[in-house]
N, C-alpha and C positions, 0 to 999 in steps of 0.2 A: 775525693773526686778532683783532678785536674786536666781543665780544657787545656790537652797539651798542642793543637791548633788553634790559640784563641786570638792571636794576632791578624793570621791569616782568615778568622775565618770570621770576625767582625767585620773585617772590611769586605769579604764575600756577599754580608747579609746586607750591605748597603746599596750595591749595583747588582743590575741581573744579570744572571746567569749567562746569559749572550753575551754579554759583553767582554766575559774571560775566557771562551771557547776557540779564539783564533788562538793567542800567542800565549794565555797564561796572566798569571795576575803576581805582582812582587809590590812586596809592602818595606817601604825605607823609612828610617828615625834617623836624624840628623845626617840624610844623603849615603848613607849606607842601608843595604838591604839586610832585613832584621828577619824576615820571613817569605817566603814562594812558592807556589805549587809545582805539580809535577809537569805542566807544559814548559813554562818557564825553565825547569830545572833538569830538562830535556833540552833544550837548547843552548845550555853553557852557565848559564846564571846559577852563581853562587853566594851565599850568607856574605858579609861582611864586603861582597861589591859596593861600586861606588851607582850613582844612576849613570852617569856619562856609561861606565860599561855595560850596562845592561841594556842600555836603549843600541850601543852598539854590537853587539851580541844577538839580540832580541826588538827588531822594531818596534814589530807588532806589540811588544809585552804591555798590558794597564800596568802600570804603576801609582799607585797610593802611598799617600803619606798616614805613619801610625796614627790611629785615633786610640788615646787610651781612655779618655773618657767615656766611648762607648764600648771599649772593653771592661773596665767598673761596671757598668748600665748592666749590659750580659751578664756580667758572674751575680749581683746583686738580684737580677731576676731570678737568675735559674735559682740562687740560694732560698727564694721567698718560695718557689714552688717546691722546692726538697722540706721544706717545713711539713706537706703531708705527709710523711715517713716519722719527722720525729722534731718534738718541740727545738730542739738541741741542735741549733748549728751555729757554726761560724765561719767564717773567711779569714782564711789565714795570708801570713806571705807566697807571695808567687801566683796569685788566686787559686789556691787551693778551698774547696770548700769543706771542711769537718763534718761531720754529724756522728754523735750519740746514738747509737741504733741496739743496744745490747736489750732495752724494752722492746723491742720493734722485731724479734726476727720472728718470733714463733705467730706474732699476728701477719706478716706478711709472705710468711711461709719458708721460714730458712734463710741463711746466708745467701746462697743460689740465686733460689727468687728474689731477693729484697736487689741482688745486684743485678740481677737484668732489669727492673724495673726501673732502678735509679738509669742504666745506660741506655733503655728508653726514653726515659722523660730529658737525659741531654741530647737525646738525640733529636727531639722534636722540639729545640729549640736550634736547631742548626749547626750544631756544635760536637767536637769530638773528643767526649773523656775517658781518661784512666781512672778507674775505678777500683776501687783496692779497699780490704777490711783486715785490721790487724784487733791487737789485743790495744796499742795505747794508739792516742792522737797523732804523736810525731811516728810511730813506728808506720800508721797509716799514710801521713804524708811523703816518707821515705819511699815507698813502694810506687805510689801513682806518679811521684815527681820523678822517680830517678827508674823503676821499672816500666813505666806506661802500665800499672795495675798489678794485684795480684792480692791473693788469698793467706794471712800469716798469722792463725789465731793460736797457734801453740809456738813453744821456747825455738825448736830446733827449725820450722820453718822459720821463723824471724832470722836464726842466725843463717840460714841459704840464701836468704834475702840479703843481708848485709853484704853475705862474700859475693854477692853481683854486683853492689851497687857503687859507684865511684861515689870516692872520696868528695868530689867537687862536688857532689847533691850539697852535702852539709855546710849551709850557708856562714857558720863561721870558718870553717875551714877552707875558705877557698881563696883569703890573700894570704895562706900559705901553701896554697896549690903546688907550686916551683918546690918548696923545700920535702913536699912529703912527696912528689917525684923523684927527687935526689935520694932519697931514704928506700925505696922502691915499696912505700906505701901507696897500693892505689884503690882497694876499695874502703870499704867502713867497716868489716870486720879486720884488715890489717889493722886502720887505726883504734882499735879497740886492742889489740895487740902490744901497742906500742906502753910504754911506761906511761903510768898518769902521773908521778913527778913530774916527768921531763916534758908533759903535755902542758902540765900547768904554766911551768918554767914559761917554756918555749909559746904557748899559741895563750895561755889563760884561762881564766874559770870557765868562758862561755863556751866552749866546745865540750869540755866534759860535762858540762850541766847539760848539753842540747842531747849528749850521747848515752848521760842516763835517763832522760825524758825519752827517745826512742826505748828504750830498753825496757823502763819499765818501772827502774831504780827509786825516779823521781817525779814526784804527781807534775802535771800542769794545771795549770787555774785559766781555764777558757771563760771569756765576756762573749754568752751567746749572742746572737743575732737579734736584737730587740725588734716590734714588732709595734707597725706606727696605728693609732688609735684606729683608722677607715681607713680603705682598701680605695685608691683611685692612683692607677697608673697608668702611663703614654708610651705608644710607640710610635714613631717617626716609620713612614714604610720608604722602601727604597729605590720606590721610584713611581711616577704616576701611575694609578690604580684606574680603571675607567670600570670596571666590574666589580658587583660589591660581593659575588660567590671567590671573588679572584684574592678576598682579603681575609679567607679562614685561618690560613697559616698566621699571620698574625690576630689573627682573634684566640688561636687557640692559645698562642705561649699567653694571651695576657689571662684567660681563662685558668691555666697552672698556676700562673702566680697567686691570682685568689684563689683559690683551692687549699692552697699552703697558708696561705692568711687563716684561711675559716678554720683550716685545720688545727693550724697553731691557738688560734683565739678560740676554740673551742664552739665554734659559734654555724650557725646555717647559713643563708641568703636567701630572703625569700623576692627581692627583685633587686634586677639593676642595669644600668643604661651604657650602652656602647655606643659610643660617639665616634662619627666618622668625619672630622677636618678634611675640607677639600681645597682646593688650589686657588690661592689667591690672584685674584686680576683686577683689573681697572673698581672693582666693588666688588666688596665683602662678600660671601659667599654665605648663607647661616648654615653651621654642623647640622646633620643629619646623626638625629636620635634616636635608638631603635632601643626603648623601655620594654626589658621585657619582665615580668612580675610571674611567678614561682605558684602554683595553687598548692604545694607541699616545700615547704624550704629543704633546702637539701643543699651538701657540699662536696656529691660526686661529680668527677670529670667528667663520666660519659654520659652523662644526662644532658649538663651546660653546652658542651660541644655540638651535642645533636642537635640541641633548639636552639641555638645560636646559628647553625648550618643552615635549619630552616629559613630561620627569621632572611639572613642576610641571602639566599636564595629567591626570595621574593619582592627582595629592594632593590629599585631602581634610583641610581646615582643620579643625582643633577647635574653632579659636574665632580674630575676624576678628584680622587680622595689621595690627602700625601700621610696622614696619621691617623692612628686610633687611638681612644681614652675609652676605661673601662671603669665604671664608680660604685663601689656594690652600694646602696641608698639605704637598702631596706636588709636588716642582717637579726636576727635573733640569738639567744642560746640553742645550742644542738638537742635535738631530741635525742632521749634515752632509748637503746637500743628496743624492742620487743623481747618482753620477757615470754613469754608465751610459748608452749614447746610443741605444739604443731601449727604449720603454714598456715593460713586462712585461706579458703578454699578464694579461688579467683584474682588470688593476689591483694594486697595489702592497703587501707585507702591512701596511703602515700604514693602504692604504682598506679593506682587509677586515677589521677592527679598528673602524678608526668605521663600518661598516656593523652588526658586532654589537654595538658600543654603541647604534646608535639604536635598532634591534630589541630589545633587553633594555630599552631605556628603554621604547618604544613600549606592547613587547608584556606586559613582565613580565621578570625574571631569569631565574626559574622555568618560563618559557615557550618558552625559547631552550635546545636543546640539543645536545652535541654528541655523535659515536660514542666509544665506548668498550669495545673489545672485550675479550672474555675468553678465555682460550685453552680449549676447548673444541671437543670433535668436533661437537655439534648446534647446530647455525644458528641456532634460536630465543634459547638459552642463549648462545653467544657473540656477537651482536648486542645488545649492551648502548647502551644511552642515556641520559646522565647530563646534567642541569643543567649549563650549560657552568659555570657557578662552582664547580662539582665535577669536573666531567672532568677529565681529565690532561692536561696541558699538552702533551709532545707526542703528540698526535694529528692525524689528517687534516683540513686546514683545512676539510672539508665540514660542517656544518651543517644541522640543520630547525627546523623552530617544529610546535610542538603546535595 
């Protein structure tokens, strides 16, 4: 996978959206423009301008200077949330991100499916990737870096793939760009054409090692993505927040990234705390905590999302918020699937468990309660009803809301 927008569209996710709606938005690295949108690039503005032209071209245009450290921040997120798919990734050059998915297709339903899924979850981190599955590492980075994507699990699609792809993908071969121009070599099946003598000779070992590693020839030895002991990550938002319903989108990427922790670590969550940093003035402000604790641990997406939705639906800011921290506290081993070969009538005690978590989030804690009898001869007196966070655990899993 490669965010092949990721210049322009880190510096997107740091100012709102209004802000690039008049003239367009252009991102410059040392006073030249490196990246632009399509308003901007409507109005004259091209790569490798200087700013003096683009501001004369383009008044209106925002211009931004590259931030590459929050391009790092981006690919190393999204890479911790692709760990749900599969133990096996890494970050390669160009931020390409790898993954190991040859274990992973038939549990998440084929090729097909496994690659809309992956081009969902970039996509709800803001971001736009090529996505691409071949048979090796580099034959897949060849395809998303130099195609914007594509499908190459057998010999003869790889070689249709080659005969598109220019020769400049292949990062050793490109300070000798000029010469395989002059040779009228220009994709990467010409140069596989060419003599490997006269390759050696002329460019060195590293182009034909990198062209049997596409290939197939030659294994690569990837240093997967290691994975840090506890799951506690930040996001800066991008601009004063005064709604706390206003801050799901970033609650959700930080939500993926744990999802990809639990997944990789093999592990559940049965609670954890989203902290919401608000705006400093004349005196400190304290974070606002919203502890939210699991009655069934669990490390699907769409569960976290929904009561997190809730919770932050029903929180009122003290004052506007610029960042979120996400800390999972409380994390166990994963429960072993059900062996059992017919459903349990009414659903499972793990779904009736996140059903009263959403209700407590929904409705209130205090709103949600359960039976609690007393032993006593009169009926009014031993029908007792207590806050489930006070009831006694075993009790009848039935339930009301007030």
């Amino acid at each position: 996978m490669h965010p092949s927008h990721l210049i322009l569209e880190a510096c997107q996710s740091q100012w709102p959206a209004s802000a690039n709606d008049a003239g367009g938005l252009v991102v410059v690295e040392r006073e030249r423009v490196v990246a632009l949108d399509a308003p901007a690039r409507a109005q004259g503005v091209a790569l490798g301008m200087r700013r003096a032209g683009v501001l004369a071209l383009a008044p209106n245009v925002q211009i931004r200077d590259r931030d590459a450290l929050r391009e790092e921040a981006l690919v190393l997120a999204l890479a911790y949330a692709l760990l749900q798919f599969t133990p096996a990734v890494v970050i390669e050059a160009e931020s390409v991100v790898l993954m190991e998915v040859s274990a992973s297709l038939r549990l998440f339903g084929g090729v097909h499916a496994l690659r809309a899924r992956v081009r969902a979850l970039v996509a709800s981190f803001g971001l736009t990737g090529a996505v691409s599955l071949a048979t090796t590492g580099a034959a897949a980075w060849v395809l998303a870096r130099g195609l914007r994507g594509g499908v190459a699990l057998k010999g003869p699609a790889l070689q249709r793939a080659l005969a598109r792809t220019p020769v400049v993908v292949a990062p050793p071969a490109r300070e000798f760009s000029q010469w395989f121009e002059e040779l009228g070599c220009f994709t990467l099946a010409d140069l596989q054409r060419l003599p490997r003598a006269g390759l050696k000779k002329r460019c060195g070992t590293a182009l034909l090692d990198w062209l049997d590693q596409v290939t197939g020839a030659a294994p690569v030895a990837y240093e997967w993505l290691a994975m840090p002991p506890t799951f506690d990550s930040r996001i800066e938002l991008p601009d004063r927040v005064e709604r706390a319903d206003a801050l799901m989108f970033a609650a959700r990427r930080l939500i993926l990234q744990m999802t990809g922790w639990l997944a990789a670590q093999q592990l559940d969550v049965a609670g954890f705390t989203l902290t919401l940093e608000h705006e400093r003035g004349r005196e400190a402000i304290t974070p606002t905590q919203i502890d939210i604790a699991l009655g069934a641990p669990t490390r699907f997406e769409e569960h976290l999302v929904r009561l997190v939705k809730e919770r932050l639906a029903n929180t009122t800011l003290v004052a506007p918020a610029i960042a979120l921290r996400l800390h999972a506290d409380r994390v166990q081993s994963a429960a072993a699937p059900s062996e059992s070969l017919f459903p349990e009538p009414g659903g499972t005690p793990q779904d009736h468990a996140r059903l009263i978590e959403l209700l407590s989030a929904r409705l209130g804690a205090e709103n949600v309660i359960a039976p609690a009898p007393v032993a006593d001869h009169r009926p009014e007196v031993a029908a007792r009803w207590l806050p489930l966070r006070d009831a006694p655990r075993k009790v009848s899993p039935c339930f009301r809301c007030k």
